[in-house]
C-alpha positions in Angstrom: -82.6 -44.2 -188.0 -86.5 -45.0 -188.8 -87.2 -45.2 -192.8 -90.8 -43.7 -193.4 -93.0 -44.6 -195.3 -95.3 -41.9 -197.0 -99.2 -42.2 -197.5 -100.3 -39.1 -199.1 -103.7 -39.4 -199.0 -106.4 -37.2 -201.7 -109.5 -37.4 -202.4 -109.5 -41.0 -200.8 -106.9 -42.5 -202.8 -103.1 -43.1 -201.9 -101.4 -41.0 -204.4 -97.5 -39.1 -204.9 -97.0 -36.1 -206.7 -94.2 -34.3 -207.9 -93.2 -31.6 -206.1 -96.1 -31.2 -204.8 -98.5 -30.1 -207.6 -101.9 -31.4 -207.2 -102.8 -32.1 -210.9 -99.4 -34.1 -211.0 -100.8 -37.3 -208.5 -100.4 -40.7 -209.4 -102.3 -43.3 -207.7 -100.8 -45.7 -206.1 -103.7 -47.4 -204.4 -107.5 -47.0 -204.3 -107.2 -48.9 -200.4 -105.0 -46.5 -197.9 -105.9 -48.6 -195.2 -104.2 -52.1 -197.4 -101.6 -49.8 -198.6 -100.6 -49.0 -194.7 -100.9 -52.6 -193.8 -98.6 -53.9 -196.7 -96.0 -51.2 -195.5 -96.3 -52.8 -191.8 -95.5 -56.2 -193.0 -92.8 -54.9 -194.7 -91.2 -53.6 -191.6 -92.2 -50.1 -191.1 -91.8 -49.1 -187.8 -94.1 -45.9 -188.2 -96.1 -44.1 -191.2 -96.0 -40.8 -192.4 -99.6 -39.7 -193.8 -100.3 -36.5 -195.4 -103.9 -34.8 -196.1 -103.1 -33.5 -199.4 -106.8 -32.2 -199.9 -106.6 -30.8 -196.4 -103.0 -29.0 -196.8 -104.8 -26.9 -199.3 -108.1 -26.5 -198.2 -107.1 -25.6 -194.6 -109.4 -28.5 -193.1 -109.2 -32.2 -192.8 -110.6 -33.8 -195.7 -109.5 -37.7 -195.6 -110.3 -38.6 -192.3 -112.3 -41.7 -193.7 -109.0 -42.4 -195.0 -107.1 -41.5 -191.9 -109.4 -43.6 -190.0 -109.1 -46.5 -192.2 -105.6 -46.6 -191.8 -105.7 -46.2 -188.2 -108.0 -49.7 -188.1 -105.6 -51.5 -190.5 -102.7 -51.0 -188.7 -104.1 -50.6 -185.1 -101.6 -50.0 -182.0 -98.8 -51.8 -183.8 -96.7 -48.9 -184.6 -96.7 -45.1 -184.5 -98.5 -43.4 -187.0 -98.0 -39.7 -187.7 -100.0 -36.9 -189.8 -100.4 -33.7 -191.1 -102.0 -31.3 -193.4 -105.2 -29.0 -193.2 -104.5 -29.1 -189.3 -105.6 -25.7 -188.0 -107.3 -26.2 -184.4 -106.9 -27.5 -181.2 -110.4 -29.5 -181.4 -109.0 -30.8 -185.1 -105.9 -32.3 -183.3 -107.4 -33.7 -180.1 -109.9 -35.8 -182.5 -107.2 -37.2 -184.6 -105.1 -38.2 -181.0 -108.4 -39.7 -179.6 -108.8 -41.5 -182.9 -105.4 -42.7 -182.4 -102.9 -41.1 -184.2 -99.6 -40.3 -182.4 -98.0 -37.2 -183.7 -99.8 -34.3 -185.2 -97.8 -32.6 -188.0 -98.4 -28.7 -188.3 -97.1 -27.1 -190.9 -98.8 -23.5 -192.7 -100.4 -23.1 -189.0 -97.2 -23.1 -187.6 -95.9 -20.4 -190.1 -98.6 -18.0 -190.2 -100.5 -18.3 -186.6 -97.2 -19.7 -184.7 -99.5 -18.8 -181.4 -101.7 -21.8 -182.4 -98.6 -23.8 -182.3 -97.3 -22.7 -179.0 -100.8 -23.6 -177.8 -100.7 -26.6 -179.4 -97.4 -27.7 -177.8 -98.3 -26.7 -174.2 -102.0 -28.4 -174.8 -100.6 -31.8 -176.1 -97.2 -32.3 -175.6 -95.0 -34.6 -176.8 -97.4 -34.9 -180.0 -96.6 -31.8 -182.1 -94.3 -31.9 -184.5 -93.6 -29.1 -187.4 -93.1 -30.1 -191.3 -91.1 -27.2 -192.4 -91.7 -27.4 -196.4 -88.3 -25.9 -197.9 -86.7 -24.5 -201.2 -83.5 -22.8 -200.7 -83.8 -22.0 -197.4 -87.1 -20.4 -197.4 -90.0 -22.0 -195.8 -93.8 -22.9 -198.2 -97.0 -23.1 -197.1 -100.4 -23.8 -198.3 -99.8 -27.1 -199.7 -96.0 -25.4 -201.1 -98.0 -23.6 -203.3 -96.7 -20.3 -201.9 -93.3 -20.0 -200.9 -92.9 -17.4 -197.9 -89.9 -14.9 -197.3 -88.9 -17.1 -193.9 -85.9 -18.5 -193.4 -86.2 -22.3 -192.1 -83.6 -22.4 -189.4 -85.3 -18.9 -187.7 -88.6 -20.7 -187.5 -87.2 -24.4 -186.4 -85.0 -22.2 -183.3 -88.7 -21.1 -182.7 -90.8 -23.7 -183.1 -88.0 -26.2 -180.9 -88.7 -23.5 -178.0 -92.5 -23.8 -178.1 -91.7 -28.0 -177.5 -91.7 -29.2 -180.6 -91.1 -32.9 -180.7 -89.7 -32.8 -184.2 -89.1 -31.2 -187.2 -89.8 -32.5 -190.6 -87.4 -31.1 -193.1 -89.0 -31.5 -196.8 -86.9 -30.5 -199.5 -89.9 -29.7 -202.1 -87.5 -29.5 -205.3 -86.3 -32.7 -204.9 -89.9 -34.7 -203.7 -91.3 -37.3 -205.7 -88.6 -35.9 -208.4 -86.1 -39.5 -208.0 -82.7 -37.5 -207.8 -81.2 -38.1 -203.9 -82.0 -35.9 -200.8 -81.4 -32.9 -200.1 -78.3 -33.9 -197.0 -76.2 -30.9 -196.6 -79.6 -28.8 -196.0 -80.6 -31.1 -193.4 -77.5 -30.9 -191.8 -77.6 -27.9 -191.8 -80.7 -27.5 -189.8 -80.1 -30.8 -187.5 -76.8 -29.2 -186.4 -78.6 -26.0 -185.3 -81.4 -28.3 -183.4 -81.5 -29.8 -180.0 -84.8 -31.7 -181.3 -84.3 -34.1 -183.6 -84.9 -33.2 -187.4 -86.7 -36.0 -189.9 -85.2 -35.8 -193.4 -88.3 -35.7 -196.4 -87.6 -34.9 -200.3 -85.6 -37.0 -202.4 -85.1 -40.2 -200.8 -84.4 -42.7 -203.8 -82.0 -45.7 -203.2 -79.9 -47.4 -200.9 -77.2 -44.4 -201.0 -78.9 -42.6 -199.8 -80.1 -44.1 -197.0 -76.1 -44.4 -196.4 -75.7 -40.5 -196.9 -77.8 -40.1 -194.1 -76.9 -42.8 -191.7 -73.3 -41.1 -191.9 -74.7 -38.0 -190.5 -77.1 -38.9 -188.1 -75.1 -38.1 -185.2 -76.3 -34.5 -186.4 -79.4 -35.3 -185.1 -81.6 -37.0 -187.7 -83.3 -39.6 -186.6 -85.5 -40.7 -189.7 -85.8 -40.6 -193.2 -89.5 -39.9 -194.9 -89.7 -42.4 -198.6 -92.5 -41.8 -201.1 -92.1 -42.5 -204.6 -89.2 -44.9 -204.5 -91.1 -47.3 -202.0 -93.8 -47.3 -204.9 -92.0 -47.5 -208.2 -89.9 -50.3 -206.4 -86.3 -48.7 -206.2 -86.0 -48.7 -202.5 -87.0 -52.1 -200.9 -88.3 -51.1 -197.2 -87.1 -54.1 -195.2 -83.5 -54.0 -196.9 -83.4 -50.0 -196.1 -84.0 -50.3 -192.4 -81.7 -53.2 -192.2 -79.2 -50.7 -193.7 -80.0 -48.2 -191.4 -80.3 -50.4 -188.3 -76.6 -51.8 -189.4 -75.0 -48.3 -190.0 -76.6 -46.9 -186.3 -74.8 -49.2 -184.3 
């Protein structure tokens, strides 16, 4: 199982917020692109970055950010992104830049043609960040929660090729207080694609809670807040996860 780290990028800056509210951001760092570096040397075997400004607006809006990442950490490992990603033309220019997998989230919810389109024009790229509470799937940077259900849209999306899903529990991110697990499982068990595990993750436990399960079909765990504030040390988690996977 891959530990994630998170770069949730706004207005330049390398931020978390809780639960997603955008006047609730800390910054973390004023340089992504040293920020993604540190995380590299540290062991990270692929980043997670998020567009905050873009998720809301419905268009990239830290590509200088993006891009400066993308230079720091070069072809060394995987990088994947999402938020404000709306077009075709918006995802081929991130791939080109070098990004790996494109992350489509309200798109996928509200025009799921785009994603279908997406899938067949760039596959093995696309994956889908399914933001959940209760069951029920958010959209527009989880500022409005939707009446569909997460595992109808997941058997979807997985038919259109999806390469993943990204399962964020958005009462329990940046909030400290342990992942969401039996909702993941939940979803992984229904998936033949593999399902990435965001919301929550705090310590070393937890990490555990999920390596136990991962025969379900979760592959990675997404960390944010407690890679920051310095409760989950990065190199000692994926030595945890590499020694519980066998």
């Amino acid at each position: 199982m891959l530990i994630i780290p998170a770069i949730d990028l706004k207005d330049g800056h390398c931020v978390r917020l809780r639960q997603g509210e955008m006047d609730r951001a800390t910054v973390f760092s004023e340089d992504p692109g040293a920020m993604a570096r540190h995380w590299v040397d540290q062991g990270a075997r692929r980043l997670h970055l998020v567009d905050l400004n873009g998720a809301v607006a419905g268009r990239p809006l830290n590509e200088p950010a993006v891009k400066a990442i993308l230079r720091s950490v070069g072809d060394s490992i995987p990088v994947q992104l999402g938020g404000g990603i709306r077009d075709l033309d918006t995802i081929e220019r991130y791939l080109d830049d070098g990004i790996s997998y494109v992350i489509i989230g309200t798109a996928a919810v509200k025009t799921p043609g785009f994603l279908h389109d997406a899938c067949y024009a760039f596959p093995g790229h696309i994956m889908v960040g399914l933001d959940c509470r209760d069951g029920k799937v958010a959209v527009e940077g989880w500022s409005k929660l939707t009446g569909h259900d997460a595992l109808d849209l997941a058997l979807k999306f997985q038919d259109y090729g999806v390469e993943a899903i990204i399962h964020t529990d958005i009462g329990r991110d940046g909030m400290m207080n342990g992942v969401n697990v039996e909702a993941t499982v939940a979803l992984a068990r229904q998936l033949s694609v593999p399902v990435i595990a965001s919301g929550g993750v705090t310590d070393l436990e937890d990490v555990r809670r999920l390596c136990a399960v991962q025969f379900e079909g979760i592959n990675g765990a997404i960390a944010g807040r407690a890679l920051y504030e310095g409760r989950l040390d990065l190199a000692a988690a994926q030595k945890l996860a590499d020694e519980l996977g066998g």
